[in-house]
C-alpha positions as CSV (number, residue, x, y, z in Angstrom):
1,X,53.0,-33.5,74.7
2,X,51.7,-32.1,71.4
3,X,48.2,-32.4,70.1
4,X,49.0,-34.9,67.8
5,X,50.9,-37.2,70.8
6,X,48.0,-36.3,72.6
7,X,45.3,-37.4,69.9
8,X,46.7,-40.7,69.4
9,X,47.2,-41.7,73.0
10,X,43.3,-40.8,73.4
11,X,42.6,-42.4,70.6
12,X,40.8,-39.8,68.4
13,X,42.0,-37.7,65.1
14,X,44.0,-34.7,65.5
15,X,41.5,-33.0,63.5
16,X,38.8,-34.1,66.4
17,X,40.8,-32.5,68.9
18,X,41.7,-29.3,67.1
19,X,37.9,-28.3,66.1
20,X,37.3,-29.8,70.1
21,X,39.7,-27.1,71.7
22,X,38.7,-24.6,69.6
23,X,35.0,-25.1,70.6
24,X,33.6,-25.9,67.4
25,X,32.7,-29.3,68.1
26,X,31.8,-31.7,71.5
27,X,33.6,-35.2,71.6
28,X,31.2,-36.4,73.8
29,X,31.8,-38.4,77.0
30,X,33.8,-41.2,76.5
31,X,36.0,-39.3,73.9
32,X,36.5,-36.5,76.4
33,X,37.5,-38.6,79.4
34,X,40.2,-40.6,76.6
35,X,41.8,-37.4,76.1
36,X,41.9,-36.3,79.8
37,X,43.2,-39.6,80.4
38,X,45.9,-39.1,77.8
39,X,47.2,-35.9,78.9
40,X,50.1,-36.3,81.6
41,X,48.8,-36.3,85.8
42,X,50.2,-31.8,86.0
43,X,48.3,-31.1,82.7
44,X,45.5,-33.4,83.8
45,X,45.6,-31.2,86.9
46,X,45.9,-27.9,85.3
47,X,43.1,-28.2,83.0
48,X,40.6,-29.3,85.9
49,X,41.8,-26.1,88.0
50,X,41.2,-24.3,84.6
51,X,37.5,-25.0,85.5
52,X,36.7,-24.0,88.4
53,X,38.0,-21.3,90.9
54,X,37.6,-21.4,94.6
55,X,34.6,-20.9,95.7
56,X,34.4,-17.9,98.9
57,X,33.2,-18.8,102.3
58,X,30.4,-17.1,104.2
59,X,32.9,-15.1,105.9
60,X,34.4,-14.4,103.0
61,X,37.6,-16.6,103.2
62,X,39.0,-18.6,99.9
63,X,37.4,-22.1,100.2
64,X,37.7,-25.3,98.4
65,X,37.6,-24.9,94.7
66,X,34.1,-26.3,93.0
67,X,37.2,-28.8,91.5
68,X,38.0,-29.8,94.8
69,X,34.5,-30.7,96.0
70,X,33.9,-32.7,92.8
71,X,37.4,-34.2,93.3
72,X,36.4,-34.8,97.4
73,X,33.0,-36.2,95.6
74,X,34.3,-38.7,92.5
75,X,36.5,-40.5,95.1
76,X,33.5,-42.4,96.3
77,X,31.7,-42.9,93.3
78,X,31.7,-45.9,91.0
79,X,32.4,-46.0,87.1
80,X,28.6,-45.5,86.4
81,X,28.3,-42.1,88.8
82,X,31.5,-41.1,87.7
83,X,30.5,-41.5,84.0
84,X,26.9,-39.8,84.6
85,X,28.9,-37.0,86.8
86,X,31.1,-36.4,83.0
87,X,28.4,-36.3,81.0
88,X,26.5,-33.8,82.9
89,X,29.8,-31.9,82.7
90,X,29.7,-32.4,78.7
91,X,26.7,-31.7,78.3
92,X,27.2,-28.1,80.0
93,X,29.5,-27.4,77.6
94,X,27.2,-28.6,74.4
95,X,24.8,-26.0,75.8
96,X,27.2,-23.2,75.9
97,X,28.5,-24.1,72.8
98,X,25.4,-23.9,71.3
99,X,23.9,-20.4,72.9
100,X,27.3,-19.3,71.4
């Protein structure tokens, strides 16, 4: 998929997603989870291991990834917690955005 194919699935411009990626601009939470839901399910999974790498053990061993624990997490919440759970994601990024 190309931005464009990837814009119009999740319903927002192409000019949205362009200034998005290149983290001048937030979409916001329902915008952002459009455009993860249009991606297709190995980009969808590369861009959430993008996030987060695994997280050590206390003897030191590779763990599960802080993706993995939210992944282990979101399969037993609702649509409200897992909306609240993207926003506080969102928001993180608003705020590094902004000390940038």
């Amino acid at each position: 998929m190309n931005r464009r194919e990837i814009a119009e699935k999740g319903g927002i411009s192409k000019s949205s997603l362009s200034r998005f990626l290149a983290g001048e601009t937030d979409l916001g939470a329902s915008r952002l989870e459009s455009v993860i839901n249009a991606l297709p399910e190995e980009a969808k999974s590369r861009f959430f291991l993008l996030l987060s790498p695994p997280i050590s053990t206390p003897n030191g061993s590779p763990g599960l990834s802080l993706l993995a624990r939210l992944e282990n997490h979101l399969k037993g919440c609702d649509q409200q917690q897992f909306m609240e759970v993207l926003k506080i994601v969102v928001d993180a990024r608003r705020e590094r955005l902004e000390a940038n």
